[in-house]
N, C-alpha and C positions, 0 to 999 in steps of 0.2 A: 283589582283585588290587592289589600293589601299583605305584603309578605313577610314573611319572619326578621329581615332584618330591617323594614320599615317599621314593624312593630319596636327593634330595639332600639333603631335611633331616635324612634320620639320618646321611648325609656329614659336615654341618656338625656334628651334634652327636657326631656320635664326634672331631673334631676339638678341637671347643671343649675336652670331656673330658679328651684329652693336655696341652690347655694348663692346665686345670687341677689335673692332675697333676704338672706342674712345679713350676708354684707353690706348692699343695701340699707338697710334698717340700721348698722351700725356709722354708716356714713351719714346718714339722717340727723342720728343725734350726737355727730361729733366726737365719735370715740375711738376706739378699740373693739375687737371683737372680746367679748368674757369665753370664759372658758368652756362653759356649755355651749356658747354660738360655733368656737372654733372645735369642740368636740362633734358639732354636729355637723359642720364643713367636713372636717376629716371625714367624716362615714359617708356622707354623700358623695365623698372622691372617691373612695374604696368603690364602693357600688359601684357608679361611673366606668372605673377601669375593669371593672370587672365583666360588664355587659361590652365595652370595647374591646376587651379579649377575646368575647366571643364570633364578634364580629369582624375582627380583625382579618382573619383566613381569608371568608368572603370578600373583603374588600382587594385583597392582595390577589387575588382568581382574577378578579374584574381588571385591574390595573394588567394584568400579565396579557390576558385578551386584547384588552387597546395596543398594548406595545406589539403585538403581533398582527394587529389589523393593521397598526400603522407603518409598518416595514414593507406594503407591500403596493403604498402609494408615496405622493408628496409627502413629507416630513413637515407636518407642523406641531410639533411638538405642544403636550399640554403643560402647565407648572406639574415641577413632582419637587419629592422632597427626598433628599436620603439621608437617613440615620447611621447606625452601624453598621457595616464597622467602618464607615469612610472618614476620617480624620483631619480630611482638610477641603475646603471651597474644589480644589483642582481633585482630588479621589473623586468627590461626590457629584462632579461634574461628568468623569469619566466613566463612573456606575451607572447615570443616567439613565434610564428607558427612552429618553429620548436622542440621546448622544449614540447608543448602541441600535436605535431602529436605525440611524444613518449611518454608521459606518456599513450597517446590514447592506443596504440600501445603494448605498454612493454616494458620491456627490454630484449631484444631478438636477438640472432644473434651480428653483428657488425655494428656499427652504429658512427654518426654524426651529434651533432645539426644542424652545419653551424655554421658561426659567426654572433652573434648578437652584436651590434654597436650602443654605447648610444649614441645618438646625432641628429640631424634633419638631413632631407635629402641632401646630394652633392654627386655627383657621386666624387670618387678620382681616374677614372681609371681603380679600379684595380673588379671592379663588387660590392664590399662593397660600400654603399653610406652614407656618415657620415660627420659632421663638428665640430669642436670644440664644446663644451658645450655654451661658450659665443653666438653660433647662429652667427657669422660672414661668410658673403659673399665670395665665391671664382671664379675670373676670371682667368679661364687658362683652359690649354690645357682640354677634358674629363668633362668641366661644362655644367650640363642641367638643373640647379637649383640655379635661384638668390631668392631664398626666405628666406628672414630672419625667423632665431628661433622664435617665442614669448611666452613665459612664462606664465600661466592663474595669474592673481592676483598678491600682491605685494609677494614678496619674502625675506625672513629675515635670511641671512648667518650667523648673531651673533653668534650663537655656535656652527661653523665652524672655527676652526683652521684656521687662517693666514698662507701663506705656501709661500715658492718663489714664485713659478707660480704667485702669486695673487700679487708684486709689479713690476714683471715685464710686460713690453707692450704685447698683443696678436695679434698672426695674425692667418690665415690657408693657407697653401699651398696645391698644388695640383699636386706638381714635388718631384723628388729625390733629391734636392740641390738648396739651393738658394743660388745667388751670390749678392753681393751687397759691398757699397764700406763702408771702416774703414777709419775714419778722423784721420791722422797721427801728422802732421803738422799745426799748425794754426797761423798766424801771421796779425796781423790789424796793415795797413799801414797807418789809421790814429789816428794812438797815440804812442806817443813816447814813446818807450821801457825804456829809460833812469827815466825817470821823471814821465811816466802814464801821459801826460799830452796831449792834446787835439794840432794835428798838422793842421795848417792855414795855407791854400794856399790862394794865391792874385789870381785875375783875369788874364789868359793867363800863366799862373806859370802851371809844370807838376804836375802833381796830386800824391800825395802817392801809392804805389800800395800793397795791401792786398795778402796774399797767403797763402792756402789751399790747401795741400797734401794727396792724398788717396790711399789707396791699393785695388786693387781687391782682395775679399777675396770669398772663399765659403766655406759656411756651409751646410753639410751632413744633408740630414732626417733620421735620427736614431732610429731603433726602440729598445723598451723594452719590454723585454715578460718574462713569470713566468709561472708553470704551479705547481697545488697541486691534490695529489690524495683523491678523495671522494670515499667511497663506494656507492652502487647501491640502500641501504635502503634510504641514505643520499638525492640523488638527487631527489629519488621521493616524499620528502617531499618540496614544496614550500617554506615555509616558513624560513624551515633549510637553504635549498643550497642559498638563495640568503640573507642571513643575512651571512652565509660565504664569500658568492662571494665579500658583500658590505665590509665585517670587514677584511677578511683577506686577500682574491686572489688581489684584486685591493688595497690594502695596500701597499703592498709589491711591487707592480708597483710606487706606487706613493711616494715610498720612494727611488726605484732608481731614478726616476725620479729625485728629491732633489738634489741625490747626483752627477747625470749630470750637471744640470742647476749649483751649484755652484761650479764644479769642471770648466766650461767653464769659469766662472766670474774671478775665482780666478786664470785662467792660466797668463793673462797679467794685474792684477792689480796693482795700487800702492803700496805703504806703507806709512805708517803716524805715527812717533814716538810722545808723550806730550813730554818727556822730554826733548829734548834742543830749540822746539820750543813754547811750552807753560808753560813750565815750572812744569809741571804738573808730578801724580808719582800714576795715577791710573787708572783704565779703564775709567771713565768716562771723562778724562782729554784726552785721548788719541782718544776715540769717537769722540769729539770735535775736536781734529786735525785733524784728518781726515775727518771729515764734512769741514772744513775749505782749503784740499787740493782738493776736489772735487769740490769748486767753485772756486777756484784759476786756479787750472791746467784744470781743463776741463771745467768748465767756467755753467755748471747746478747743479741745489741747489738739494743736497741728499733730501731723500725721505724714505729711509728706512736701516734698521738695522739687519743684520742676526750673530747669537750667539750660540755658542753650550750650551745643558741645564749647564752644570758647570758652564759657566761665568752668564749662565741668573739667576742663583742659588746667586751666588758673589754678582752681581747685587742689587738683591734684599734683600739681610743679610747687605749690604755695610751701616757703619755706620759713623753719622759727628767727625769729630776729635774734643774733647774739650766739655767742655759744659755738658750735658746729655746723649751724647754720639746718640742722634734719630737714628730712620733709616732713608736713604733716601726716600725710598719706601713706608713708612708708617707704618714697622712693621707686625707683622703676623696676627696680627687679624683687619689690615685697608685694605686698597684697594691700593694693591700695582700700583707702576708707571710702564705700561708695553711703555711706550714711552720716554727714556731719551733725551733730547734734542727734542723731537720735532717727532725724528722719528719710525716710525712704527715698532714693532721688532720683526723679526719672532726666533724664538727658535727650533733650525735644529742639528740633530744628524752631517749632511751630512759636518759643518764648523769645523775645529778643535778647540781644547781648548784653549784657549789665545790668539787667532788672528779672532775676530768679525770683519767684514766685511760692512765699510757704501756707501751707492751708489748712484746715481741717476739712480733707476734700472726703471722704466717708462720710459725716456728719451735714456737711455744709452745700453737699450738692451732690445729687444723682444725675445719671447720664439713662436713659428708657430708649429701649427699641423697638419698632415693632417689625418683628423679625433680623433676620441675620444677615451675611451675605448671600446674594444670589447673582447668580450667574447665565448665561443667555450666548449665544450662539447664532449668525445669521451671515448669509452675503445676500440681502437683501438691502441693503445700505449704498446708494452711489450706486456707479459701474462696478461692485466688487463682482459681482457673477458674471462680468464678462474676463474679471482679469485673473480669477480663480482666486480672489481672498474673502477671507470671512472674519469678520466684525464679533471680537468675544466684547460683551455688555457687563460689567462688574457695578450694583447698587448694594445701598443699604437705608433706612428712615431710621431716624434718630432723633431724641430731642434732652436738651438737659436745662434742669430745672436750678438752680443757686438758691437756696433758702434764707442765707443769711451774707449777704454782701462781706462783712467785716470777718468773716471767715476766712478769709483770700488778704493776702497782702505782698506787694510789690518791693523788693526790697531795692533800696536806694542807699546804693553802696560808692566807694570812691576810688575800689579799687576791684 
């Protein structure tokens, strides 16, 4: 028999369905959504959340049942997800329904949290329901959830590290691969090559013609994963394992991470010498030219600056020639310039020494996840349940797509 909230979830999923039939239909023909498609997206989300609201209660009954059935055998914990208020990979781990049926429990026999998944709800598929941190939207295959993130209050990153991730664009996927095209060739048939100068056609005269060359390209969802061994005292203290999970397990993810993201940038980028085209004979000189080849050749205004600490060390010690000899920077005890030129500078073990890295990385490449971090729990690994440790699991799937190669450029400097 079916029952009231059978009734609603095939509500919401014949809902979801029209919205991705819209979209659909705009990818069909190569476009944009117009503004009645996307006014009529909106109201299907509305609805949506609004039969999830009602369903929401029931669902949380059901989840509270399991966690209590399960406190009273083996721990094998299922995926859960937790939202607010938990604030970090190691809170959301310790909120857990399945971290909390085992401290219930013990530690006893062999066991499994399940993975917990920092992020709001989207189904990905694969039973985990999770989305990027930024709370973005996913239309595709396995979606039963257009509800955006929302954050309580204002929120103040200031003393969070600047990192890639945060100048490149974001998306969330919900496939093993996304395909999409790389702009190769660009040519504007109305301005002449020779002179830059603006071509004028008469009336009944053939028209210039423009061309734009692309590659089908596809980009892999890649995952990253780490695992460290805690002992058994370790984990049953709260406050321990998830100021480790936050400081260290998920560190050491998010520092591969780094070294993907600019290992993709850096495969077809440019390069940008000062010296024969600006005349110049030191990193900041060479910054600039390369700022200066990314609005030329690829035709979008950089945005941002990636350095390994040596050069951002240089950087900052870099003193005027002549004169007093100042710093640029301000010196050690003023307020150093973390912006030369303009652009934002992230400071990355992941860039090598003497070739900083300027882009239009907003414009020129997005980074997609599908879902967040998750996190997992086990001594079921090796002899760890004879020796009383347990195996914390830190992953994440990601993939990043580069649109315009000439957007990225390496700077080749001589100092």
């Amino acid at each position: 028999m079916k029952t009231a909230t059978d009734y609603l979830n095939s509500e919401v999923k014949r809902l979801i369905e029209q919205a991705r039939e819209v979209t659909r239909k705009a990818e069909e023909d190569n476009r944009g959504l117009t503004d009645e498609e996307r006014m009529k997206v909106e109201g299907l989300i509305a609805e949506t959340n609004t039969l999830k609201g009602r369903i929401q209660e029931q669902e949380d009954n059901e989840r509270l049942l399991e966690a209590i059935s399960g406190a009273g055998g083996a721990v094998n914990g299922k995926p859960t997800v937790e939202d607010a208020p938990a604030k970090s990979l190691g809170e959301a781990f310790v909120k857990s329904q399945g971290y909390r049926a085992l401290r219930k429990r013990g530690l006893v026999g062999q066991w499994t949290s399940g993975p917990i998944a920092f992020g709001s709800k989207v189904d990905d598929g694969a039973g985990v329901t999770v989305v990027a941190e930024d709370g973005s939207n996913v239309f595709g295959p396995g979606t039963d959830q257009l509800q955006p993130q929302i954050l309580p209050g204002i929120q103040t990153p200031v003393e969070q590290r600047l990192t890639v991730a945060d100048l490149l664009g974001s998306g969330v996927t919900s496939t093993n691969a996304i395909v999409y095209l790389k702009e190769t060739v660009t040519v504007n048939g109305a301005i002449d090559s020779s002179d830059s100068s603006a071509i004028l056609t008469s009336e009944g005269a053939l028209k210039p013609v423009s061309e734009i060359d692309f590659d089908k390209v596809t980009a892999s969802v890649d995952k990253i994963a780490t695992f460290l061994p805690i002992s058994d005292e370790m984990l049953e203290d709260e406050p321990q394992v998830a100021s480790y999970i936050n400081g260290r397990l998920s560190l050491f993810v998010r520092q591969a991470e780094e070294a993907y993201l600019v290992a993709a940038i850096v495969l077809n980028a440019g390069s940008a010498s000062s010296a024969g085209e600006l005349d110049g004979d030191n990193m900041f000189d060479g910054i600039a030219a390369a700022i200066m080849h990314v609005r030329t050749d690829a035709g979008l205004e950089p945005d941002g600056l990636l350095v390994s600490p040596l050069d951002a060390a240089k950087m900052d010690v870099a003193r005027a020639v002549g004169g007093d000899g100042a710093y640029f920077s301000g010196g050690p005890y003023g307020n150093p310039s973390q912006n030369p030129w303009g652009l934002r500078r992230v400071v990355t073990t992941a860039v090598a020494d003497g070739t900083p890295i300027v882009g239009a990385f907003r414009e020129g490449a997005t980074v997609w996840r599908r879902g967040g971090l998750s996190v997992e729990a086990s001594n079921s690994h090796s002899d760890y349940f004879r020796r009383n440790l347990t195996a914390l699991r830190c992953e994440e799937r990601l993939a990043i797509t580069v649109f315009r190669d000439a957007a990225f450029q390496k700077v080749d400097s001589t100092s």
